[in-house]
Every structure is written in C-alpha cells, then in structure tokens.
C-alpha positions, -999 to +999 in steps of 0.1 A: -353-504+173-387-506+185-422-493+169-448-487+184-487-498+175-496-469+163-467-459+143-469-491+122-509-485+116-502-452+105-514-447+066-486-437+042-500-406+019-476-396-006-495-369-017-489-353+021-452-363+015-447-346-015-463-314+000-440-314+029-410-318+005-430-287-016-431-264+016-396-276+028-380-262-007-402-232-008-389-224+024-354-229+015-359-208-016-371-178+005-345-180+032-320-180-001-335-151-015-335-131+017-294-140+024-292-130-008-305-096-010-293-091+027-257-099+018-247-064+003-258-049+034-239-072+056-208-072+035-209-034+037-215-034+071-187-056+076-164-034+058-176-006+079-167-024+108-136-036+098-121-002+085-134+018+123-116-014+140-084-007+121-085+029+127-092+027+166-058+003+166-043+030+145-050+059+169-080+079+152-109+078+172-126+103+147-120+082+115-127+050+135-162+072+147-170+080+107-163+048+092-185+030+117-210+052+103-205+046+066-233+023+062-263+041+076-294+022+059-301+044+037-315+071+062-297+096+048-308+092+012-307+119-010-335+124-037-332+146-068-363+144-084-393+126-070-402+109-037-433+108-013-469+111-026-477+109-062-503+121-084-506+112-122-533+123-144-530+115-185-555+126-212-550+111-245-563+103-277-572+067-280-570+041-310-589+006-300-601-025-318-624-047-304-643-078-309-664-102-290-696-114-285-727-106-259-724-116-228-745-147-231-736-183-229-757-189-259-739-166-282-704-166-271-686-175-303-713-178-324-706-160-357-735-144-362-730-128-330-697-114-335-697-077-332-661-057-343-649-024-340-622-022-366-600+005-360-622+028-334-610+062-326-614+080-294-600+091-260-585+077-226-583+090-191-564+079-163-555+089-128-532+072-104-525+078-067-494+064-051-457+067-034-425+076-051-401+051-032-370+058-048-362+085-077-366+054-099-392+035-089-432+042-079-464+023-075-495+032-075-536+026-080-557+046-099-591+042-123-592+046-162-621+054-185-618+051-224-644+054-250-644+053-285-662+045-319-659+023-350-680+005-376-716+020-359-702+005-329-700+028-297-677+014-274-666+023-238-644+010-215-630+017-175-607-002-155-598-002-117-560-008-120-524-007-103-494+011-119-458+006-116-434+028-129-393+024-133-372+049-147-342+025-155-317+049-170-321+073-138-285+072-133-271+071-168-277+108-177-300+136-178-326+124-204-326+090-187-334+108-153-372+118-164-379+089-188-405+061-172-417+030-183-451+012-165-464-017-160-498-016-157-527-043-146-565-042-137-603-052-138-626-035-153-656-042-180-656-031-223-687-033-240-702-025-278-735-011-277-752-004-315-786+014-323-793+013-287-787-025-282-756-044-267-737-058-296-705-072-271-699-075-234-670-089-215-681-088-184-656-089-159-626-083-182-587-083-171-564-059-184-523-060-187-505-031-200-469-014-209-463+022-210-436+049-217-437+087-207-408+112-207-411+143-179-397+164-197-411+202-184-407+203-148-422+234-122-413+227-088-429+191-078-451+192-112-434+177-146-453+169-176-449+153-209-458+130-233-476+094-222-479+063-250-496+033-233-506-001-245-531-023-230-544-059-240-582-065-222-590-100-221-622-119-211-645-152-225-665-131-245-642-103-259-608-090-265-594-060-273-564-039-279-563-006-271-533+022-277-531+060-268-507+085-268-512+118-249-503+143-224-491+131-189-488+156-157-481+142-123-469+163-089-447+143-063-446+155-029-408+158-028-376+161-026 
C-alpha cells in the first residue's frame, strides 16, 4: 500500500485524537438517548399498526380505522388542572443568615472585616412568568427581592432567576394532584450595609434553591396556598442561607 508525501509528513497530535474520539462518543451517547426516549413512541406506534393490519385481514375496516389512530402524539391530551401561561406571585416572611466580607480584594477574608447577620428576620417576594407544559411539570423566569435585618446589620437581596416546578405525585391521588416542588436557580447581588456604610458585598452572587408549595384553594384558573423555599447564595466574598415560608397564588391560562 502506497503513501503519499504528504501523508507521511503529516504531524501526529494526540491531543486532536483524543478529541475526535471525545466528539465521536458524545455523539453516540446522544443518538442513544434519542432511540431511547423515541422507542415508546415507536413501539406504540407499531402496536397500533399491527392491531389496524390484523383487523383489516379480519374484515373491520372501522376497528382497523381506530386502532391506526390509537397513538395520536399526544394531540389529543387532556389537562385537568393547569396548562398554557403561568403566573406565580409568593409573599413570605423571611429568615436569613449571612456572612461575608466587602467587596474588596484587600479584605476578603480578613477577620476584621467579617460582617454577620446571625439569624436576620424579614420578608421575600417573588414573581415568575412561564408555561404549564404538562399538568405536572412548568418552567419559568421570574425576579425575587428579599430584605431583612440582624445584628445592626440591614441586609437586602434580589435575584434574576428561573423556576421549575414538578408535581410528581400528580397521578397518585387528589392531594398529590396540587402539591409542587421547585427547583430554582439565578444571579443576583446580597449586601450588608451598617450605620450607613457597606459592611458585606457579594457582588455578582449565584443562587440555587428547593421549594415545596401545595395549591390547595382553587377559583377557576387561580389556586393558592402555602410556599416554603430554600435558597443557598454563593459568591467569593459572602454566603448566605436564606428560608421563607409564605403565601403562594398563581393563575394558569388553562385547561
């Protein structure tokens, strides 16, 4: 077998190799997820198939007609408590505890710089916008604001953030139909201010957070209840942990 001159001059990088070999299983991996979720459609497709075959052999156009339509992609879906828009707004009393340091690469974990809270009391708000997908499952965006107070410090807090919400127990009875959990994640800024001067600052702080609510009064498209939320808020110069439980009312545009 022959090579050519330039084949044979050609560099070996094994750094390039192993990122083609990277790409090649990523790729695989994808294509393996995608058969896989695609295979309970196709498999009930194929059942539907099968079954109108059999019954246009047997003589019954109409059964063979219904059973070709017995997987329809979920078209037809019926919903029986929330779908379409979605609009959450929660007020709640607040319970934080914070510590950091001023923003400042000169006093960032210095102890003599450390401002804390203890446990501060005060109050949250938060609204999300998004789309009910399922009676089980939404997603949204929204914006949070929180402030609160503890040991002469006055603290406040917002957060730009994205929400989603699973109600996993939907279909094991009536309770489980109307209580949510969240997940919750976002950017935002916390800072400790103190006889008019700025005692802690993150900066640009990152927020994760877990919640559980229970729509338990329902008029029409509107259902409220009670909200308890969690969120840790991370950054270089401060952390904090902040907890609220309040009142939760949110109107979907259907069923």
């Amino acid at each position: 077998m022959s090579v050519s001159r330039m084949q044979a001059l050609k560099p070996f990088h094994p750094g390039a190799d192993r990122r083609w070999t990277g790409c090649t299983l990523a790729l695989v991996g994808c294509v393996s997820a995608l058969g896989a979720l695609a295979s309970p459609a196709m498999a009930q497709a194929t059942e539907g198939d099968g079954a109108a075959a059999a019954a246009e052999a047997s003589g019954d156009p109409v059964q063979a007609a219904a059973d070709s339509d017995s997987w329809d992609g979920d078209y037809d879906l019926k919903y029986e408590r929330r779908s379409d828009v979605m609009l959450s707004l929660t007020a709640s009393g607040l319970m934080g505890f914070v510590s950091g340091y001023p923003n400042d690469v000169d006093k960032i974990d210095q102890p003599e710089f450390k401002a804390k809270t203890g446990a501060a009391p005060g109050w949250s708000g938060t609204g999300v916008l998004g789309v009910a997908f399922r009676d089980w499952l939404s997603f949204g965006v929204g914006y949070s604001q929180q402030s609160f107070n503890g040991s002469g410090h006055q603290g406040s807090a917002y957060f730009f953030l994205f929400r989603t919400e699973a109600y996993p127990l939907f279909n094991e009875s009536e309770l489980g139909k109307n209580l949510g959990f969240a997940i919750t994640g976002g950017l935002g800024n916390v800072k400790l201010e103190k006889d008019g001067h700025t005692t802690a600052d993150g900066g640009a702080v990152s927020m994760v957070g877990l919640g559980a609510f229970w729509e338990g009064l329902q008029a029409g498209q509107l259902s409220l209840g009670p909200a308890l939320d969690y969120q840790y808020v991370f950054s270089e110069p401060l952390t904090a942990h902040l907890v609220s439980l309040g009142v939760r009312g949110v109107f979907y545009g259907g069923p």
